[in-house]
N, C-alpha and C positions, 0 to 999 in steps of 0.2 A: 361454470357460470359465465353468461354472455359479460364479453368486453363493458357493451352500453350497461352495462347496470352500473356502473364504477365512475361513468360521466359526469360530471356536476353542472352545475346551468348554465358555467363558461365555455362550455364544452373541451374540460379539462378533465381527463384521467384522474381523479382523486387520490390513487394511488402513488401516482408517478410525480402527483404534485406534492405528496409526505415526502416520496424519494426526495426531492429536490430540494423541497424545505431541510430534511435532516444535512442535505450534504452541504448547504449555505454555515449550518449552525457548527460542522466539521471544517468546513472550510475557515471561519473563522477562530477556531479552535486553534490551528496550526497555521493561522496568522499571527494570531499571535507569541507563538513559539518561535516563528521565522523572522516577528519584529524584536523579540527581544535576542537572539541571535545575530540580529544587524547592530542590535545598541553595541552590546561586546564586543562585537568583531570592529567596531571604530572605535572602542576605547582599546584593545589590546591584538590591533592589527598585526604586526610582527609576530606574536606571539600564537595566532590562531596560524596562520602562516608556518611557521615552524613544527607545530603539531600538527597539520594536515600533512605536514612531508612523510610522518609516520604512518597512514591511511594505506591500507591494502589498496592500490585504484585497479587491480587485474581481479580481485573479488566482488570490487564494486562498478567495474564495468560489466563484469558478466552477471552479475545482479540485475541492470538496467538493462541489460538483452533480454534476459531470465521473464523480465515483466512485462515490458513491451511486447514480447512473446505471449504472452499471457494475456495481454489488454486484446491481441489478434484471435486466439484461442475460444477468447469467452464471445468474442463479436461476431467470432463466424458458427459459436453454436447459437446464437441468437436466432440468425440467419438462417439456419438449416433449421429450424423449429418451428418458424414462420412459411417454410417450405411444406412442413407436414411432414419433416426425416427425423423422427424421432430417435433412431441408432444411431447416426451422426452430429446430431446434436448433443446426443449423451456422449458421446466418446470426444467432441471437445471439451465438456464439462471436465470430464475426466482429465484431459491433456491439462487446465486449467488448475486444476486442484494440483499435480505434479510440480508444472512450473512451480506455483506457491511453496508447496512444502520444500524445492527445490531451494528456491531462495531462504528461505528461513534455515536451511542444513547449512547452506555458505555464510549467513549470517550468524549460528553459532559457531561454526569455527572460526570466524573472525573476531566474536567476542570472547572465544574463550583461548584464542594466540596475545590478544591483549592484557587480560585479564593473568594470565599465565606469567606474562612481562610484568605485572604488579599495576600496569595503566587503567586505573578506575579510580572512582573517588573515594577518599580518605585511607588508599594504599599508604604506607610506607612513603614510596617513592612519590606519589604525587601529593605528599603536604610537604617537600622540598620541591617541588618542580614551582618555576611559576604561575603567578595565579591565574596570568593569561591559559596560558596550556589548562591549567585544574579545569575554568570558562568551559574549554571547547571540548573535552572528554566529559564534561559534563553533560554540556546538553546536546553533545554525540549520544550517549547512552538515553537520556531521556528521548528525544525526538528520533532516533532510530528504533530503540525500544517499542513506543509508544505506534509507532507505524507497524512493523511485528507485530504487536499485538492488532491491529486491525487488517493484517494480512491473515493470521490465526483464525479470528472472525470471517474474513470474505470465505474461508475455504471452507470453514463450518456451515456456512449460506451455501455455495454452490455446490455439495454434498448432498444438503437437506432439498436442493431446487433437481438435482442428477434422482433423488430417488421421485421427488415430484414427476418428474419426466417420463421417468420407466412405468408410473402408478397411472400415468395418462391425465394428470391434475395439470399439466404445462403442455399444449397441445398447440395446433396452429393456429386454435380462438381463440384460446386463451393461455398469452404469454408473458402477461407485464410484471407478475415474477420474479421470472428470470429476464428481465430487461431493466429490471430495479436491479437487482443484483449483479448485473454487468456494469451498469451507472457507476455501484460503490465500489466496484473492483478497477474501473477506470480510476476512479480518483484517487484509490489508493496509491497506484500507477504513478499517474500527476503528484502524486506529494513525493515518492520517493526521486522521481525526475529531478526535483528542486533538492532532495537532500543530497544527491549526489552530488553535485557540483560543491553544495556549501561546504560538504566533509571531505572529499576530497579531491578536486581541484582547483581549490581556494589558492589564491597569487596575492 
């Protein structure tokens, strides 16, 4: 199916303006997760402080290679798709989906080095810890969780977009697709950029 059929009378991509709508309505999803993150972190600054010195930063910086990696991956099969190189655009699709699962392997073993330590909510050990610390392993687990799970997703999407590709449905006419689906894999990207620093190199 021709691109122009998809135009609307702004001469806006119809599709790529859902894209964009959904990622406004994500974006302020984990706005608000990040504002209430700032509320706690000024009521129990020392304490979120304290607890980020326990944060793997050598799993969560290769995590943030891992993905940046990945945001490079999916933009250069954009690119080779729009060339008409359908084999090389699938094989960074592929590269793309690796990274992810990549990242999601170091982030079970990092939840589950913690979780092993007793560090999760309503352990033992964290209804004596303070409540600041309980704070930030909490919405550690909720706001990195919740990102996983929309990494889970991205990788489900540019699976379903690698077989599109092979099937000839994502071609050099028509690629807005997979140009939607590098959008949400960037931003997944962009959110975990900001968790990084909040979880662990918090001062």
């Amino acid at each position: 199916m021709s691109q122009n059929n998809h135009i609307g009378r702004l001469g806006i991509d119809t599709r790529k303006l859902g894209m964009w709508l959904f990622l406004v309505t994500e974006l302020l999803f984990f706005g608000g997760l990040f504002l209430l993150y700032s509320v706690y972190r000024s009521m129990y600054m020392q304490a979120f402080h304290s607890a980020a010195m326990e944060e793997n930063i050598v799993l969560g910086t290769a995590n943030t290679i891992i993905l940046i990696t990945s945001s490079l991956t999916m933009a250069l099969s954009i690119a080779a798709i729009r060339r008409g190189e359908k084999k090389m655009s699938s094989v960074f699709q592929v590269m793309t989906v690796l990274l992810g699962a990549l990242f999601l392997v170091n982030k079970y073993f990092e939840w589950g080095a913690k979780i092993s330590h007793g560090i999760y909510p309503g352990s033992p050990l964290m209804l004596q810890t303070d409540k600041g610390e309980v704070l930030f392993y909490s919405l550690y687990y909720v706001m990195t969780g919740i990102h996983g799970l929309h990494v889970i997703i991205g990788i489900g999407v540019i699976l379903a977009m690698l077989l599109f590709t092979r099937r000839e449905k994502i071609t050099s006419e028509s690629f807005v697709k997979l140009e939607n689906t590098g959008l949400y894999w960037h931003f997944v990207d962009i959110v975990w950029i900001y968790l990084f620093p909040l979880f662990y190199l918090i001062t």
